[in-house]
N, C-alpha and C positions, 0 to 999 in steps of 0.2 A: 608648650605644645601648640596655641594659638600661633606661636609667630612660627613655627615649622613646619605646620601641618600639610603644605605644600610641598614641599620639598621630598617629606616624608609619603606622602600618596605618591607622588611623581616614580620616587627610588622602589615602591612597590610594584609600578603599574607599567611602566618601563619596558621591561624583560618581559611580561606577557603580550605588553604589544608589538614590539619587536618580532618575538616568533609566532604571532598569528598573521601579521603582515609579510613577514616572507613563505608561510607553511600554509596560508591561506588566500591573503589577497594577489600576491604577486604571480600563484600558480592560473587564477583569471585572467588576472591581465596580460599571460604568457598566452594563454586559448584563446583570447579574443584578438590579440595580435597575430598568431599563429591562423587564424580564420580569414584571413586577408591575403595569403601568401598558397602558393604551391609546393608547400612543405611536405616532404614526403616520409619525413619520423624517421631517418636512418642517417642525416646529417645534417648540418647548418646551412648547405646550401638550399636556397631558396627564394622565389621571384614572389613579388608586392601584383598579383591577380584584380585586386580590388573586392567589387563585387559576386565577384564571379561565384566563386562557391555556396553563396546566399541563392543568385537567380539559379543555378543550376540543383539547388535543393528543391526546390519548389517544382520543378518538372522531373523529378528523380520520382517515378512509379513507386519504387520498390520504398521510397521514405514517405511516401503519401501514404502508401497502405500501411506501413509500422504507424505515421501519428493516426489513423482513420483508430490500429488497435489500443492505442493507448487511451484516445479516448471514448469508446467503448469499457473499459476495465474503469475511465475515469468514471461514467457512468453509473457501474454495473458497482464495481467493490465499495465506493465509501457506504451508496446506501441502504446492498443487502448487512453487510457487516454492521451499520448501526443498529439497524432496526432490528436484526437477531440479537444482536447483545444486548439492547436494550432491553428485549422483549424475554430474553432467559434471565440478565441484572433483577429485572421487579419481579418475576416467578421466585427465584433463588433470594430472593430480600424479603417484600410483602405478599408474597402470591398463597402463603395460607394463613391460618386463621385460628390464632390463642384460642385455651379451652372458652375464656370469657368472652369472645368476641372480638378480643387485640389482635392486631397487626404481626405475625412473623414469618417467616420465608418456609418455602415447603423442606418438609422432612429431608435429613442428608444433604444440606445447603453448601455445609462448608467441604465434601467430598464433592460436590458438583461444579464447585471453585474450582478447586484442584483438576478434574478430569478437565475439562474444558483448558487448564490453561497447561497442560502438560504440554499440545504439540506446539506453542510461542516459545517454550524452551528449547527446542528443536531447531539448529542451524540451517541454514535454507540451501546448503550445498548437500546436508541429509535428508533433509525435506523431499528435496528433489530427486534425487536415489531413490528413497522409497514407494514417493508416487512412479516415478517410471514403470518400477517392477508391477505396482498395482495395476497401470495401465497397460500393461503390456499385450500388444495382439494378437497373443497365442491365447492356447487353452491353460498358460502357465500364469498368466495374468491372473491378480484376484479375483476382479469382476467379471471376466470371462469366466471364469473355472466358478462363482457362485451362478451366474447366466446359464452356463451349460448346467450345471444342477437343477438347476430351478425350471430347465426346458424351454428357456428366451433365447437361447440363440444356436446357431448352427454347430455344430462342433468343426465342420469344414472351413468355415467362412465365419469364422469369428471377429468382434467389434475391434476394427483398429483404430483403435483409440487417440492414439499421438499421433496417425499418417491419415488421418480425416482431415481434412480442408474444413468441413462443415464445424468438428470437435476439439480441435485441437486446443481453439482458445480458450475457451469454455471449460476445457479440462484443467487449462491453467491457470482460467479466473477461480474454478470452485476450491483448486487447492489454495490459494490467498484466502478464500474466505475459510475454509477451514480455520486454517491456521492463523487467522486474525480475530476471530469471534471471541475466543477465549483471552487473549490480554485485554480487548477492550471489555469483557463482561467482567474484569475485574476492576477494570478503574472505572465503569458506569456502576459496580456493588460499591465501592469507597464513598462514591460522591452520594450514593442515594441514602449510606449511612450516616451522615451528617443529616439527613431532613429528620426532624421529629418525626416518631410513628403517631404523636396526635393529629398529626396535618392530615395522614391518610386514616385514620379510624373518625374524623370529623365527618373527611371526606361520605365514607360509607354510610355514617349515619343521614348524610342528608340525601341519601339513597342514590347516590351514586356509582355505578356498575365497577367491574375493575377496568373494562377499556375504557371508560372516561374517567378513572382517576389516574390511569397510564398516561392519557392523553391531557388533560385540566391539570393534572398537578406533576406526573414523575418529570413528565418533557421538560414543562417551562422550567422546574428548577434545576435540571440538567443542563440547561442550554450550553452554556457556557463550555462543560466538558466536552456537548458534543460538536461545538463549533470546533475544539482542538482536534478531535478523532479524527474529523471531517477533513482539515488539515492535512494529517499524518496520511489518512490514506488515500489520498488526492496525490501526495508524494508518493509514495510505493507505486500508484496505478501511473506513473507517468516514468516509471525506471522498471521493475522488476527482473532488470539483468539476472542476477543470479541464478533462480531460478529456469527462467526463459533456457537460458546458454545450457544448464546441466540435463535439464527433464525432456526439453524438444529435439527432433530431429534436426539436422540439419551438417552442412561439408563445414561450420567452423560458428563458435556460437550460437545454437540452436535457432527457432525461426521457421522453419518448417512445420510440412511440407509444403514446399513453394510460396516459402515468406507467409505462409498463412498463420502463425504464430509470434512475424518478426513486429519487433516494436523498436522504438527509437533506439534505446540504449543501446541493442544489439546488431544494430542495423549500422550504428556507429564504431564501436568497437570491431567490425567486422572489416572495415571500411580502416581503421588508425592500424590492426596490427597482421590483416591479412592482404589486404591490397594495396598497400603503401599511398594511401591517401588522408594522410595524416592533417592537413589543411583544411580537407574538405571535413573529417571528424569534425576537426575542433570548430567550424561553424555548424555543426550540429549540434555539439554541446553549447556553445551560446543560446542557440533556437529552444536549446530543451529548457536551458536555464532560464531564460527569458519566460519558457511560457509558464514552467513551475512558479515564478515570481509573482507575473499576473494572477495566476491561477488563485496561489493562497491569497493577493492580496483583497483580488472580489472575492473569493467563499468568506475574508472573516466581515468586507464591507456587508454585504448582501445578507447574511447571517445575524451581524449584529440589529442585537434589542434591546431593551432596558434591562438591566437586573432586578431581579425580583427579590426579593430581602426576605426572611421566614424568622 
């Protein structure tokens, strides 16, 4: 086995690298080549541009206002999303209180798991169907038709929700946070299950409130998960194609109204299969790739701490 063990890793390892370097690496190297050319995605013809689709991003209005949204959303979702999940995770965990005085999570904890993490099972080309209907500018909208009940708003002149300039984003950030709260409030309840309930019943004894033992003890030994979270929705707030393209208005990939919902992805994809500028996409996809790479690679430098050991 010593004298083969080479041979025998290699005949394993092989066939997996093979098909992730042509299904993975070689589809990059085709976009970043393809970002240098006047490639118009309908044939092989095509002229070596250089720079050009680089400088000419950078003075494209309509691509300056998609990254201005994306990072607003970068802003805005990792860290409403952490801090409610974290803050429903320690309610739902230790937020009540044994007949003795011990540590357990409030009544109906594991039905609170559940509701919360219903809509992350939920496809985001459904997601997005639904919220439409809810937003919708009529009196047939939800929150219109609960507004008009409730006597907030006009029945003539009802809230238009998705063709507000002011709303639109906003509408598409709260639905991410919706729907992200609840898978991270379940992998911030896993990791806080591994801490001893003595670290926080210590805690309490040395008269410790619950926001400083949220803050002194759930945080620091959370870190680590939440540097990953922080991560993940770092990524989503710098794509959220899917969504963007099915719930927004707009003549082809949602973005609307008047690009005031557009964000990169969509602003790209708009660009590779509706106006035949397939070259100028693919240096947009490098720029995004690029910045998502930076992006994670300061949030885990800047984030990192020591480990804390319990």
């Amino acid at each position: 086995m010593q004298q083969g063990k080479y041979r025998f890793v290699t005949g394993f390892l092989i066939v997996p690298v093979v098909l992730y370097a042509v299904f993975m690496i070689w589809p990059y190297l085709q976009t970043f080549g393809y970002s240098f050319t006047n490639w118009q995605g309908q044939s092989q013809e095509m002229s070596f541009v250089g720079l050009d689709n680089y400088t000419a991003l950078f003075s494209d209005e309509v691509f300056l206002k998609a990254l201005w949204h994306n990072i607003l959303l970068l802003v805005f979702l990792p860290i409403a999303t952490i801090l409610l999940a974290l803050f429903f995770a320690f309610m739902v965990n230790v937020g009540g209180r044994g007949g003795s005085g011990g540590i357990r999570g409030v009544r109906g904890s594991g039905l609170y798991k559940i509701l919360f993490f219903v809509p992350h099972v939920l496809s985001i080309a459904i997601l997005a169907v639904l919220w439409r209907a809810i937003y919708r500018g009529d009196v047939a909208g939800l929150i219109n038709g609960i507004f008009l009940k409730l006597g907030l708003s006009d029945p003539a002149h009802p809230i238009e929700w998705l063709n507000d300039p002011d709303l639109v984003l906003w509408c598409v950030a709260f639905v991410l946070l919706w729907w992200g709260v609840g898978f991270y409030l379940v992998l911030f309840s896993a990791a806080m299950q591994s801490v001893p309930k003595e670290i926080y019943e210590a805690a309490l004894l040395d008269g410790a409130s619950r926001t400083q033992s949220f803050f002194r003890v759930t945080l620091p030994l959370l870190w680590d998960t939440v540097q990953t979270a922080w991560v993940y929705l770092a990524i989503l707030a710098m794509d959220c194609f899917a969504l963007i393209s099915v719930m927004t208005p707009g003549n082809s990939y949602g973005g609307g109204p008047d690009h005031n919902s557009e964000v990169m992805a969509t602003y790209l994809m708009r660009n590779f299969l509706s106006f035949g500028k397939s070259g100028y996409a693919c240096a947009m996809g490098v720029v995004i790739l690029v910045l998502t790479l930076i992006l994670s690679l300061v949030t885990l430098r800047v984030s990192r701490r020591e480990r804390i050991e319990y």
